[in-house]
MILUMDREN-833201 format. One record per residue (C-alpha): x negated, y, z negated; residue in one letter. Coordinates in steps of 0.2 Angstrom, whole numbers. Layout:
N
{u->X | v->Y | w->Z | aa->a} .
...
***
This chain:
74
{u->50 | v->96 | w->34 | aa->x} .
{u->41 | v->106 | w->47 | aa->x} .
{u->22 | v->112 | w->48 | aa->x} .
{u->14 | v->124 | w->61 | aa->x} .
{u->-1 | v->118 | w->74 | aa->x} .
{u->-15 | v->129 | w->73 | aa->x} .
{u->-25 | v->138 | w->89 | aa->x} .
{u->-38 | v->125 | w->85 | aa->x} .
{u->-23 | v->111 | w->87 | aa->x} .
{u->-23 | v->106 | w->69 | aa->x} .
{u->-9 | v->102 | w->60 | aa->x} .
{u->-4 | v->100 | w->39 | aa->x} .
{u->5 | v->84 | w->35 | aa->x} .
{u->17 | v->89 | w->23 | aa->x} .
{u->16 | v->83 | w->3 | aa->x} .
{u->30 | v->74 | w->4 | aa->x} .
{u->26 | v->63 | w->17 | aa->x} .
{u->7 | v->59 | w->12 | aa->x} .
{u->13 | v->54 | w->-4 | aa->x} .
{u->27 | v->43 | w->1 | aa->x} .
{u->17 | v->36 | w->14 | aa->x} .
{u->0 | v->34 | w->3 | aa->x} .
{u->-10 | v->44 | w->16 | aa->x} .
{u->-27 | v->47 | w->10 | aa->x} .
{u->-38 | v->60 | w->18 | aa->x} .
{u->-49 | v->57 | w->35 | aa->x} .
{u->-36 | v->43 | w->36 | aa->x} .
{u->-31 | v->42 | w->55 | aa->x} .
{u->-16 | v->45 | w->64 | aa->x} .
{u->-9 | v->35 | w->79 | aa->x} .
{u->3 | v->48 | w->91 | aa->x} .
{u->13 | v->40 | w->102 | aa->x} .
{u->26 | v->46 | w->117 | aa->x} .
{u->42 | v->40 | w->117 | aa->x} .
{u->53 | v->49 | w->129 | aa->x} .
{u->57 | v->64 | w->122 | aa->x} .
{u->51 | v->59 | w->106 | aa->x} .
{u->33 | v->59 | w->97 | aa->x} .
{u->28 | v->45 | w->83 | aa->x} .
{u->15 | v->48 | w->70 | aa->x} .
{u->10 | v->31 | w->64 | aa->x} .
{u->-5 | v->27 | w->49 | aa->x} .
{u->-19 | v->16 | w->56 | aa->x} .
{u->-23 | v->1 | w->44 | aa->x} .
{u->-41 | v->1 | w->39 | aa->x} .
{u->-38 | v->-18 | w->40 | aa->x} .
{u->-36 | v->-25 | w->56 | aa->x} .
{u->-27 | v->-40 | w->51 | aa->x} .
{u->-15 | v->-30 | w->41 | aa->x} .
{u->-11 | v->-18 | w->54 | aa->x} .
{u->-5 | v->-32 | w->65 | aa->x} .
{u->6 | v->-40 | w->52 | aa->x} .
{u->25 | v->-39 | w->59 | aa->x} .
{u->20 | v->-36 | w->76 | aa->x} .
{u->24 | v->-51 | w->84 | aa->x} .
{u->43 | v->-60 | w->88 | aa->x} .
{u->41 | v->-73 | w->72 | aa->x} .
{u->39 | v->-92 | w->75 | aa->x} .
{u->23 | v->-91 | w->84 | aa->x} .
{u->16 | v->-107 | w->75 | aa->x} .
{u->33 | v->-116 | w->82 | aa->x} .
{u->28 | v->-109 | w->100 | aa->x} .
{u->10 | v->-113 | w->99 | aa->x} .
{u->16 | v->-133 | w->93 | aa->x} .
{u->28 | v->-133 | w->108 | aa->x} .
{u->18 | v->-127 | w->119 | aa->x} .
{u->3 | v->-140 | w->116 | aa->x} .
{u->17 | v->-154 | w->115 | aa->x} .
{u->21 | v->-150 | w->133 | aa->x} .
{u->5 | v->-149 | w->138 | aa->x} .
{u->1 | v->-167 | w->131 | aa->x} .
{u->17 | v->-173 | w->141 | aa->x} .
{u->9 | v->-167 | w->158 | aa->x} .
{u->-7 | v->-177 | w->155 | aa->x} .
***
């Protein structure tokens, strides 16, 4: 799929995508540089949402971990 940028910069995300994607209008858009390479990523309206997935898993175990040592320095 392909659209053209505008003078004024602006762009036409195609149907295609903003269906599959559930994109809404004035929904904003994250663009991000990757070497030769640029993402377009939804923002979440929901914070907590838009964090989900981001983290390495386990963080519960860590935290535990983490507090057990502490205690065992003390």
């Amino acid at each position: 799929m392909r659209s053209t940028i505008t003078a004024r910069g602006q762009t036409v995300v195609p149907a295609q995508i903003r269906r599959r994607f559930d994109l809404t209008p004035a929904q904003r858009l994250e663009w991000v540089i990757e070497a030769d390479c640029i993402r377009v990523i939804p923002v979440c309206e929901d914070p907590v949402q838009a964090f989900r997935g981001q983290g390495k898993g386990g963080a519960t175990a860590r935290l535990l971990d983490t507090r057990k040592q502490d205690r065992a320095r003390e």
